[in-house]
N, C-alpha and C positions, 0 to 999 in steps of 0.2 A: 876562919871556918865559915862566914857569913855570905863569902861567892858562894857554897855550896848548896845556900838554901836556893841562888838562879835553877841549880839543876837540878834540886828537888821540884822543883815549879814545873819546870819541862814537863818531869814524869805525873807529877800529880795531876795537872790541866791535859796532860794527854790520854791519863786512865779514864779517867773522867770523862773525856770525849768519847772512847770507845765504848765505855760503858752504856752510854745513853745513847741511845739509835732514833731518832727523827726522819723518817724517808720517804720521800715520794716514789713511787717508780712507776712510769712511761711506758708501758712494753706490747709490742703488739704483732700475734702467732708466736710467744715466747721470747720474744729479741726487745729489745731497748735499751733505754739509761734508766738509771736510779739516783736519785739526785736525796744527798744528806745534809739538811741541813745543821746538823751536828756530827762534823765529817770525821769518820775510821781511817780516813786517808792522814789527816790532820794532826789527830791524836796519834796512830805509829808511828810518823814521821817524828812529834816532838817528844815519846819516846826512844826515841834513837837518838836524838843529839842529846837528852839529856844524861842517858844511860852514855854515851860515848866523853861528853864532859865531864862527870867521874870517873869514867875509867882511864884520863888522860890527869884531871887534876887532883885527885884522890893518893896519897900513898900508905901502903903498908909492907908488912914485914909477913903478911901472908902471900904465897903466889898462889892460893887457891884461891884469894880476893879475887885477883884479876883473870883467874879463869876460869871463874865463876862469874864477873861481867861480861868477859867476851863471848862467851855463852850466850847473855840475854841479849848482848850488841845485836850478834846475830839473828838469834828467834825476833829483835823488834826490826830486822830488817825485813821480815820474811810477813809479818805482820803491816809492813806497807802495802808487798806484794795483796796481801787480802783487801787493805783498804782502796787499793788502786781498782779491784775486782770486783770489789761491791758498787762501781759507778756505772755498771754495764750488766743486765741480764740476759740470758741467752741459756737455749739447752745444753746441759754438763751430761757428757758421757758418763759412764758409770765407772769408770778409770781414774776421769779428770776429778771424780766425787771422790775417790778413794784418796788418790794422792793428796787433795787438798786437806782432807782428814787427818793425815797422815803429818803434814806439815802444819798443820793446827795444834795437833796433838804436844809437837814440838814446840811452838808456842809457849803451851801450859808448861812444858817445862820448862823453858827459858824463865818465866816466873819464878819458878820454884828455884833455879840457879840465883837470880837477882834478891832472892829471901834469903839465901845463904850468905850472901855477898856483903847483904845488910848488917846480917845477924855479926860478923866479923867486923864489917868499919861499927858498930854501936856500941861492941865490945871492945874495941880497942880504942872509945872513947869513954869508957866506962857509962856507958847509956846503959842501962843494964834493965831497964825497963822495959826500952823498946827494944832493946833486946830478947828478951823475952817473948814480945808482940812478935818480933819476927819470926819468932821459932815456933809461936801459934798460928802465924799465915802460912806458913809454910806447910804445917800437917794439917789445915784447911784443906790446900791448895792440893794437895797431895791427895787425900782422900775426902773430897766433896767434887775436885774438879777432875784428877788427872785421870785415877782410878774408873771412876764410871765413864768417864769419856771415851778409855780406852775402850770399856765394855762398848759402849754404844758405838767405835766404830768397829771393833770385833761381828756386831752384831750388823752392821750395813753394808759388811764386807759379802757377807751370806746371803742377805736380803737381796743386795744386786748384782751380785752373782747367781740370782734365781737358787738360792740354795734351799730345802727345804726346813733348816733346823733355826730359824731365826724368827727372832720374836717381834712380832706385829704389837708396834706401840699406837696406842691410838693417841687425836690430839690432843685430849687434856692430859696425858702422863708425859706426854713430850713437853707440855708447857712448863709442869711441874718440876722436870728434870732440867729444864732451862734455867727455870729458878733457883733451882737445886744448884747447879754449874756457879751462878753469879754470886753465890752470895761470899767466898774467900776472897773475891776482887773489892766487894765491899769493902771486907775485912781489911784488904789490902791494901785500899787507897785511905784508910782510918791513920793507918801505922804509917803510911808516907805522910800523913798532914803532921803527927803526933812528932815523930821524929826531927820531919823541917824545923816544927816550932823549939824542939830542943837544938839542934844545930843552930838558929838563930838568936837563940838566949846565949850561946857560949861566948 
């Protein structure tokens, strides 16, 4: 069981990278580079190979285990695509804003599938702790991120669509709701360090 803590390391050094944003950006009439020196590009990437090395050397007797990773395989590929996106600023159509949203949102779910996924291999190692941990990141994750996110981009859909019925957030309740957003990933990256260290004691 002790390779698996390798691809617990992926996932945890790569949440951890996305989480922390360090950036420069260069940009000039709205166009340029944005240069991270704690790169989004970096961190999806090495969620994806870690998320794909369990999903390859992982077994169970569940098939919703495995697709419930290939789920999140996917959402952390799609999460490259963002980190690739953030090294380049430039004016986003109000389309290209929605779809990105849209596929962010997906994102947060692919999280929420790779908490299930957990909650299952911790459970059929009788981890029943972090088992447990998992099934509290999950309704985190669920309702601190996915939930209002939705709203928020329910509500940006209207906004740039010039629609009248949407709500003008100013910027300290956006910062607030930023906050609001990170704090299950917190949670999240707590429960992938807590569980590594039991996979490693086994």
């Amino acid at each position: 069981m002790n390779i698996l803590t390798r691809h617990f390391n992926y996932i945890l050094v790569g949440s951890i990278c996305i989480i922390i944003d360090v950036s420069i950006s260069n940009a000039t009439n709205g166009k340029g580079l944005n240069l991270d020196f704690i790169n989004d590009f970096l961190g999806a990437s090495l969620i994806f190979v870690g998320v794909r090395y369990l999903l390859i050397n992982t077994t169970s007797t569940s098939q919703q285990y495995y697709s419930y990773l290939k789920t999140a395989l996917y959402t952390a590929s799609i999460s490259i695509y963002f980190g690739a996106l953030d090294f380049f600023v430039f004016p986003q159509p109000s389309w290209f804003i929605i779809l990105n949203m849209f596929l962010q949102l997906f994102v947060i779910y692919g999280a929420i599938t790779f908490c299930k996924a957990m909650f299952i291999l911790t459970d059929h190692a009788e981890d029943f702790e972090n088992r447990n941990r998992w099934k509290t990141a999950q309704s985190l994750i669920i309702y601190l991120t996915f939930i209002p996110y939705t709203l928020i981009l329910i509500n940006s859909i209207f906004e740039l669509t010039e629609s009248n019925t949407y709500i003008d957030l100013s910027a300290r309740w956006t910062l607030y709701i930023i906050h609001l957003l990170s704090i299950p990933f917190v949670y999240f990256i707590w429960v992938l360090y807590t569980t590594k260290q039991h996979i490693k004691q086994v």
